[in-house]
N, C-alpha and C positions, 0 to 999 in steps of 0.2 A: 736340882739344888746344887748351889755350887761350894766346893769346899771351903773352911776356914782356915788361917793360915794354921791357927792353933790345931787345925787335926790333921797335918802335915807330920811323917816321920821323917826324923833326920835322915832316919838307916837308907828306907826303901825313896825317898824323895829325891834324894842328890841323883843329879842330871845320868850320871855313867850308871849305877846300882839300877835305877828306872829302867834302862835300855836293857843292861842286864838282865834285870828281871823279868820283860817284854819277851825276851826272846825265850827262856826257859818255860816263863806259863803256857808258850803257844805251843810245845810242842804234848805230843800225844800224849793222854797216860800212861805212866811207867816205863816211856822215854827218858833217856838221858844224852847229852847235850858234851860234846868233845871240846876239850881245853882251848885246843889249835882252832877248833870249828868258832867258839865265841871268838876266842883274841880278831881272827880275820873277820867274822862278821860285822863285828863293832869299830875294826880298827883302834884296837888298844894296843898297850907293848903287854910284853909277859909279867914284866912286876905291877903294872897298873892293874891288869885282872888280878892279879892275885890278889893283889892290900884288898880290892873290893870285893873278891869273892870271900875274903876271910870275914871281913864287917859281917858281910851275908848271912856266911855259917853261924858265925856266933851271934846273932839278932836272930836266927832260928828259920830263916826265908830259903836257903837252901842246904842242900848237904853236898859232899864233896867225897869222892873214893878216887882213891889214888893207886895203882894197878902196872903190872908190868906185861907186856907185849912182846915176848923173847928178853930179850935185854933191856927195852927201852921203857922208859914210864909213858905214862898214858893216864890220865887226870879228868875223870866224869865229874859233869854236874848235873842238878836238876833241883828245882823248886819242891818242897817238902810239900805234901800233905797237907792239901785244904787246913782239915782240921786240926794240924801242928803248927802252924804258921800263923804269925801275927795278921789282924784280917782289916788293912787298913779299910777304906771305901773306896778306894779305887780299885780295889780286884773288882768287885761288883760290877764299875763301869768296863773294866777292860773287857770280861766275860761277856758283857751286853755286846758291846763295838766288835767284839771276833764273831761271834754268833751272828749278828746283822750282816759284819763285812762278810762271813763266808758265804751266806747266803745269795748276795746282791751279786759277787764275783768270786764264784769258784777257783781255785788254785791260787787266788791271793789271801796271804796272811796277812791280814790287818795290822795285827801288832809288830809285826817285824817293820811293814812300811813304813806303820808311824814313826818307828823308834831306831831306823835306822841311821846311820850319818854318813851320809858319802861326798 
């Protein structure tokens, strides 16, 4: 079934928060995902991740802990809790497409592939 435009979220739909998102669902439970690790993954600058990881947090799709490393800060993220999280229909399809794609080709992440931009 394909989606309508009307059950489309602003929050998690806009093209970079999408990519975003892609990359924190895939990792493992109870993973979290380094500041420095997304900005290079996606090729964002550091204020561009940030405006979108704050929409994020505050739309409820992820959480953010902010942490020091000897002297230096160090910024976790990671996708909240199935059950905390707004549940648009496309988590359904992503979980279907990772589950197939890891099956068909081991050591590739589907979601990373798709959502990658190089």
């Amino acid at each position: 079934k394909r989606m309508s435009v009307a059950e489309l979220d602003p929050v998690i739909h806009q093209p970079t928060r999408l990519r975003i998102m892609a990359a924190l669902v895939s990792l493992n439970e109870g993973d979290k995902a380094d500041f420095i690790f997304l900005r290079d993954l996606l090729g964002l600058t550091d204020g561009n991740l940030s405006v979108h990881l704050q929409r994020l947090e505050e739309a409820g799709y992820v959480r953010i802990e902010k942490t020091f490393v000897g002297r230096r800060p160090k910024t976790w993220v990671w996708a909240t809790a199935e059950e905390h999280r707004p549940s648009p229909p496309m988590w359904t399809r992503w979980k279907r497409s990772s589950a197939e794609s890891s099956e068909e080709s081991p050591g590739e992440n589907f979601l990373l592939t798709q959502f990658r931009r190089r």
